[in-house]
KEPAKOL-348897 format. One record per atom (N, C-alpha, C, O): residue in one letter; x, y, z. Coordinates in steps of 0.05 Angstrom, whole numbers, padded with zeros to 5 digits, always signed. Example, Ala and Ser with C-alpha at 12.3 -4.5 7.8 and 13.67 -1.06 7.14 Angstrom:
<pts>
A+00264-00114+00156
A+00246-00090+00156
A+00264-00066+00156
A+00285-00066+00169
S+00257-00045+00142
S+00273-00021+00143
S+00258+00001+00157
S+00268+00023+00161
</pts>
This chain:
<pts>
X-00983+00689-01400
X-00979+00705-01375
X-00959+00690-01357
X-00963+00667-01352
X-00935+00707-01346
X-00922+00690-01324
X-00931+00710-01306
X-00944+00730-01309
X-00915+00694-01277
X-00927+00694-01253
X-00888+00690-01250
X-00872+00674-01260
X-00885+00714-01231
X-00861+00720-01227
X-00853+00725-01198
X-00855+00749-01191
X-00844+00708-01181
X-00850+00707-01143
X-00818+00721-01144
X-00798+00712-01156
X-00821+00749-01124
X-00802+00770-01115
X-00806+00767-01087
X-00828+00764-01075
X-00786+00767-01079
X-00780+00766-01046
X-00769+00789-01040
X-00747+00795-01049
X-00782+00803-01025
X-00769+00825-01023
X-00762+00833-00990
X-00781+00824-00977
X-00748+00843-00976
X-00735+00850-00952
X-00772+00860-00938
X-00790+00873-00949
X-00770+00848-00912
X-00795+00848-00900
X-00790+00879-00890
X-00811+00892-00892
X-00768+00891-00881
X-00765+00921-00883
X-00758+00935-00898
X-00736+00943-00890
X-00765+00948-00922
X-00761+00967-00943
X-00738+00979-00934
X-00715+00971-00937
X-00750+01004-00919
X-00730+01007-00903
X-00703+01004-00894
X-00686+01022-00892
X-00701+00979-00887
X-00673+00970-00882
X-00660+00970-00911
X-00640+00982-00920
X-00675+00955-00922
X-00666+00950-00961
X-00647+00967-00969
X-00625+00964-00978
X-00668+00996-00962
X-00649+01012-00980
X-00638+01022-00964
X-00622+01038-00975
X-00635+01023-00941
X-00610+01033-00918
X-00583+01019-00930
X-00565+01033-00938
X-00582+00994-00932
X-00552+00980-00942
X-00551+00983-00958
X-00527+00987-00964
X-00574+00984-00985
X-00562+00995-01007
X-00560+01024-01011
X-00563+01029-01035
X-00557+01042-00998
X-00551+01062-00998
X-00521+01066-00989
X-00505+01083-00993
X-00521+01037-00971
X-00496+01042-00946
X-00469+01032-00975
X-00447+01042-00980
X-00481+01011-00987
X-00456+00996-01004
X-00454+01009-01028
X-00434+01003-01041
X-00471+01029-01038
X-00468+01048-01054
X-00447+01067-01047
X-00428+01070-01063
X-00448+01083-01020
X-00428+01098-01021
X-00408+01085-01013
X-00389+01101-01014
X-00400+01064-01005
X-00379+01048-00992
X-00361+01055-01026
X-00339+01062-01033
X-00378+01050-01034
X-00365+01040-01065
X-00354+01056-01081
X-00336+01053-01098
X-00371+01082-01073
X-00361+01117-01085
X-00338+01124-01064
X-00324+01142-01073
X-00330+01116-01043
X-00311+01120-01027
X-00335+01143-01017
X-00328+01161-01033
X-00350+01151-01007
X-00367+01175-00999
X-00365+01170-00961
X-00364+01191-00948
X-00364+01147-00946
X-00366+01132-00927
X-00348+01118-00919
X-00348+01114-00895
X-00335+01110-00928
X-00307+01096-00918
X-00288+01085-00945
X-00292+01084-00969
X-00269+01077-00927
X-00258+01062-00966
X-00265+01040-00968
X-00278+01030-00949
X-00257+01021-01000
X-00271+00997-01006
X-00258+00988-00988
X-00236+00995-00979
X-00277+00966-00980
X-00263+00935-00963
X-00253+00942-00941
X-00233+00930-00932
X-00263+00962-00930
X-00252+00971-00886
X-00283+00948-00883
X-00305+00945-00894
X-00266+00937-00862
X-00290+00919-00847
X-00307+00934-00836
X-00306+00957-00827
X-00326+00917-00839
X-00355+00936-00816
X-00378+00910-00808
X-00391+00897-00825
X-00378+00908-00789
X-00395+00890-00776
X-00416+00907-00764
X-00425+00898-00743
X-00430+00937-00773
X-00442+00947-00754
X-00472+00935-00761
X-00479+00920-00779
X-00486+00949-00740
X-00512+00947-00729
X-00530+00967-00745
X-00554+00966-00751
X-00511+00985-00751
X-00533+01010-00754
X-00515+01030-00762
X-00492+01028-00754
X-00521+01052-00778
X-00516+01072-00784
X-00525+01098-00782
X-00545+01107-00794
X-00504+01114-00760
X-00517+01138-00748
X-00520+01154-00774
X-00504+01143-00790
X-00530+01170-00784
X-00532+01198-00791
X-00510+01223-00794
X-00511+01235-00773
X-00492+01235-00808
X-00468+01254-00799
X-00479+01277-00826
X-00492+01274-00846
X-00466+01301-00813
X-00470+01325-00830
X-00435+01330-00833
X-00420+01327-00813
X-00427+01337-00855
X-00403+01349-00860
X-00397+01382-00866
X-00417+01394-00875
X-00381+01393-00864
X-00382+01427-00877
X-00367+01433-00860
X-00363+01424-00837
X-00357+01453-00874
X-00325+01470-00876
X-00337+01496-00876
X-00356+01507-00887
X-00315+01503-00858
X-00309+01542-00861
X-00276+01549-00862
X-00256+01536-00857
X-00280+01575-00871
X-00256+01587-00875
X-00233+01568-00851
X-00213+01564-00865
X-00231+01562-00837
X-00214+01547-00814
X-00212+01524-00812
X-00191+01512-00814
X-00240+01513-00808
X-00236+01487-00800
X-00258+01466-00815
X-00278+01474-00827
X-00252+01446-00814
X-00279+01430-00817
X-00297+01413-00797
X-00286+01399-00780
X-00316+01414-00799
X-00330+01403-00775
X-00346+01372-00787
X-00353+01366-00809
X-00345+01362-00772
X-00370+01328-00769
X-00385+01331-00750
X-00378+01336-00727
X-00415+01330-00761
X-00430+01327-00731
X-00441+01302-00737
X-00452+01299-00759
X-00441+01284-00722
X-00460+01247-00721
X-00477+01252-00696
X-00470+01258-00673
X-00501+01247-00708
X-00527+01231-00697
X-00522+01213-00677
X-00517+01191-00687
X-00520+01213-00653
X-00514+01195-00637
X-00529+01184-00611
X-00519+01170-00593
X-00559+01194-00614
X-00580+01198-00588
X-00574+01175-00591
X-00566+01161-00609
X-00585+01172-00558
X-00578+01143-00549
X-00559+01133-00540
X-00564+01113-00528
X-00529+01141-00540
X-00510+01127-00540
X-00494+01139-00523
X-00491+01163-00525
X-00478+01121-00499
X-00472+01132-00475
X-00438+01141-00489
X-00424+01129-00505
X-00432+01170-00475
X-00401+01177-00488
X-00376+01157-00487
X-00360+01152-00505
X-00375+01146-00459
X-00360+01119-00461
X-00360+01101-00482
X-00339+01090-00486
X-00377+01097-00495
X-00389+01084-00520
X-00379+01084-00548
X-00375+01065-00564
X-00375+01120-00550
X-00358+01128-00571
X-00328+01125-00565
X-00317+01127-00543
X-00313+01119-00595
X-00280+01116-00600
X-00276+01141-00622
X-00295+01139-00637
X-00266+01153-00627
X-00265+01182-00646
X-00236+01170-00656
X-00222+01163-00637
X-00228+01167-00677
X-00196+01167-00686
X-00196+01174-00707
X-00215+01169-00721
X-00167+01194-00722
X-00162+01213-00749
X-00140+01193-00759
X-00127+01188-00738
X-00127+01180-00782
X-00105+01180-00785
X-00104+01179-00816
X-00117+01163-00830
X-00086+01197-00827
X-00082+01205-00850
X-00108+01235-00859
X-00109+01257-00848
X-00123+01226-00880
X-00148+01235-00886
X-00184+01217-00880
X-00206+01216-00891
X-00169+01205-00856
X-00203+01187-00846
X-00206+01190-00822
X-00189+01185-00806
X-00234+01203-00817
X-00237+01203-00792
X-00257+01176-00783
X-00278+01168-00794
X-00247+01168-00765
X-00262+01142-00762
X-00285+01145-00731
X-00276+01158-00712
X-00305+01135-00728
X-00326+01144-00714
X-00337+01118-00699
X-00355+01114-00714
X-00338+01098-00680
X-00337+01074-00678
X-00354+01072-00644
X-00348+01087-00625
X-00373+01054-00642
X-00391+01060-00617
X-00410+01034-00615
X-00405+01014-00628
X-00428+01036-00600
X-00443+01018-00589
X-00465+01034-00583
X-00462+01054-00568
X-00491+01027-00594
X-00524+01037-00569
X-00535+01006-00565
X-00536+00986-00579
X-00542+01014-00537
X-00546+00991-00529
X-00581+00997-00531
X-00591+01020-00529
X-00599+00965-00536
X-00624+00961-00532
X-00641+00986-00514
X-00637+00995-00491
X-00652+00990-00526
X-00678+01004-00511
X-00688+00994-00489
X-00688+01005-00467
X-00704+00958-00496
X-00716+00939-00485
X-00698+00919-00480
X-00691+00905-00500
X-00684+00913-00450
X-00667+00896-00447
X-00681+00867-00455
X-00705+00861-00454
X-00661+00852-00461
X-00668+00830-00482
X-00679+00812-00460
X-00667+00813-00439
X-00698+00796-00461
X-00714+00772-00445
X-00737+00792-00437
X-00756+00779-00428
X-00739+00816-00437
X-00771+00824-00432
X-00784+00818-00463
X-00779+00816-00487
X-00811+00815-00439
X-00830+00800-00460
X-00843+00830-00480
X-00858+00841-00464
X-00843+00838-00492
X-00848+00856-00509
X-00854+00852-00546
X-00839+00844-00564
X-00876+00861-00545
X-00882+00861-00576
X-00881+00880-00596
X-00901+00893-00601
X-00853+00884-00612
X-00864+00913-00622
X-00875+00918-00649
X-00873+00905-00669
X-00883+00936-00646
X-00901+00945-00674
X-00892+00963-00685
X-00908+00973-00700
X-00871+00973-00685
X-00857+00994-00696
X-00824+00988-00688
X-00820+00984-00664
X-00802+00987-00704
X-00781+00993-00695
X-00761+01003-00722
X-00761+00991-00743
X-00743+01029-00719
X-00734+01041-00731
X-00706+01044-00719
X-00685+01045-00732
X-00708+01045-00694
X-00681+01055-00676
X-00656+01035-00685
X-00664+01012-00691
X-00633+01039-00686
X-00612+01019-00694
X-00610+01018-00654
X-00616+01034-00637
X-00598+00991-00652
X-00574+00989-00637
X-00551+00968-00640
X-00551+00951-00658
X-00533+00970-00622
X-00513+00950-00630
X-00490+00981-00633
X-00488+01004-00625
X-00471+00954-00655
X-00446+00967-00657
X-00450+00987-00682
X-00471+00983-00694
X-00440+01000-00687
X-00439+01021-00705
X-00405+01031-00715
X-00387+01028-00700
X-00401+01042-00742
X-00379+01050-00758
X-00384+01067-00775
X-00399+01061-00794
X-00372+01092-00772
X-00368+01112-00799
X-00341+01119-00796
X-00324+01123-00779
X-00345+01120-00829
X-00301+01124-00835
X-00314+01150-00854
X-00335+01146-00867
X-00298+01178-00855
X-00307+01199-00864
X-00283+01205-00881
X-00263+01210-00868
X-00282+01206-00901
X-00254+01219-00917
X-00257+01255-00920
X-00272+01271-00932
X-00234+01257-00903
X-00236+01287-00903
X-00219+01299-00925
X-00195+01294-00928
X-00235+01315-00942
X-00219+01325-00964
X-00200+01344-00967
X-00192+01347-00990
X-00190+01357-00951
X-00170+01388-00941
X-00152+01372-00915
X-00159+01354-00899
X-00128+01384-00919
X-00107+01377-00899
X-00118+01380-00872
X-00135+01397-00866
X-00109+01366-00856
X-00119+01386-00830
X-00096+01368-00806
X-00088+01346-00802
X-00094+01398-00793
X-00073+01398-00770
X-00094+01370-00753
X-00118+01373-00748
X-00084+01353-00748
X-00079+01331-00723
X-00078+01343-00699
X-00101+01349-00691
X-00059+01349-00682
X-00060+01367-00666
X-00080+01383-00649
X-00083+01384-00624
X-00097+01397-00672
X-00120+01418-00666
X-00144+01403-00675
X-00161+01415-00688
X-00146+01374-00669
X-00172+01353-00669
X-00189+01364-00647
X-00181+01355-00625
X-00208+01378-00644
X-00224+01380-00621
X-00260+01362-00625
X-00274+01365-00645
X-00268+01345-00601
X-00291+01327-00605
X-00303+01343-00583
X-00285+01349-00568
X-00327+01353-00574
X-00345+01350-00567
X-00375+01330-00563
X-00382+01327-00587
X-00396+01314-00548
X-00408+01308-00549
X-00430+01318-00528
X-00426+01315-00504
X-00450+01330-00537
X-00477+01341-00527
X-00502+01336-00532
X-00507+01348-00554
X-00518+01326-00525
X-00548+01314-00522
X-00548+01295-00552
X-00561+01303-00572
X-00534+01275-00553
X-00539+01264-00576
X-00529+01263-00594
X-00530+01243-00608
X-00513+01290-00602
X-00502+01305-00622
X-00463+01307-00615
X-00451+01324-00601
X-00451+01285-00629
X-00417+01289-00626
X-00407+01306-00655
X-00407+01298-00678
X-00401+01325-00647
X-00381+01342-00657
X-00359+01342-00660
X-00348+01340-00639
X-00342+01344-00682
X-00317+01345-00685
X-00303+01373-00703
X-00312+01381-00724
X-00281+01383-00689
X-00274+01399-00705
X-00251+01400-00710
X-00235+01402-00692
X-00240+01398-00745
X-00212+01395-00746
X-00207+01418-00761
X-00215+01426-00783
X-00183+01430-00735
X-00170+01464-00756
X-00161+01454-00789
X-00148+01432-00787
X-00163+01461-00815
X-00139+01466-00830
X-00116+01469-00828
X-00107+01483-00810
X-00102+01456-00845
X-00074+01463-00844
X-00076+01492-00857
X-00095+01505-00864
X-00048+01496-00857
X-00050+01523-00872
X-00040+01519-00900
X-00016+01517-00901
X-00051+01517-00925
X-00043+01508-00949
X-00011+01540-00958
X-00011+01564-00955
X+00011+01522-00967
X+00031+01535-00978
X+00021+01552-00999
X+00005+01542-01015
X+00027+01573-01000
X+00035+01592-01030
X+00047+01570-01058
X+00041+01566-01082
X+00060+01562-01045
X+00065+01546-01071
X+00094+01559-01086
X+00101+01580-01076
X+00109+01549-01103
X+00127+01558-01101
X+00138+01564-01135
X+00131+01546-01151
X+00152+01585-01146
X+00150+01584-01171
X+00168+01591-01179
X+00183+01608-01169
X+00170+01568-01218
X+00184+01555-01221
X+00197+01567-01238
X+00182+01581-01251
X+00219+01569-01245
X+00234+01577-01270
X+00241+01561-01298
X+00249+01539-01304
X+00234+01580-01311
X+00234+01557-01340
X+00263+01564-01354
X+00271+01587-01358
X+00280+01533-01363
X+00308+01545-01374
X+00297+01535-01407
X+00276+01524-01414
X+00317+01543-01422
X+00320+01538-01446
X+00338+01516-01448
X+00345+01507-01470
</pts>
């Protein structure tokens, strides 16, 4: 019989948060390989497209709008912020539960369809930052003649 000592992350939880996080890092699903990220935490984002435009909405309760940086360049939208502590730090407090991220935060979103720059519109409302980027208008395309 062996006797086999596993150490395992005192928050499950967290465990598979990063490995979830370096999984998609790695599928490009989340940012591309090797963009730095020193964050704290990882908000939450929904993606989906309509006929026009595409939209991002991120999870952002908590976090004052000053806070958020929104930037597009090429096909990445990049998402970059700060939530600050719940419990300012030196109170004496014990907790028995904690789930909330704070700190710095990063999502890099690869958007898959062209989209006009220009017609970038962000919203942020109770928690919830919105982004909406028009489509370009994709060409007809152009056709070709075949010689002998």
């Amino acid at each position: 019989m062996y006797i086999i000592k596993v150490r395992t992350d005192r928050n499950l939880r967290s465990l598979i948060r990063n490995m979830t996080r370096i999984r998609d890092e790695m599928m490009h699903l989340t940012r591309p390989v090797l963009s730095p990220s020193h964050a704290g935490w990882t908000p939450d984002a929904d993606i989906y497209e309509t006929d026009q435009d595409v939209i991002v909405v991120v999870n952002l309760a908590g976090v004052q709008k000053e806070d958020i940086e929104v930037s597009y360049h090429e096909n990445l939208l990049r998402v970059v912020g700060n939530r600050a502590r719940v419990i300012p730090e030196g109170e004496n407090a014990h907790f028995h539960h904690m789930e909330i991220g704070n700190g710095e935060f990063e999502r890099v979103f690869r958007i898959p369809v062209a989209i006009d720059a220009d017609l970038i519109r962000a919203t942020y409302v109770d928690g919830l930052l919105t982004v909406n980027m028009r489509k370009r208008p994709v060409n007809g395309g152009v056709q070709v003649n075949l010689r002998s």
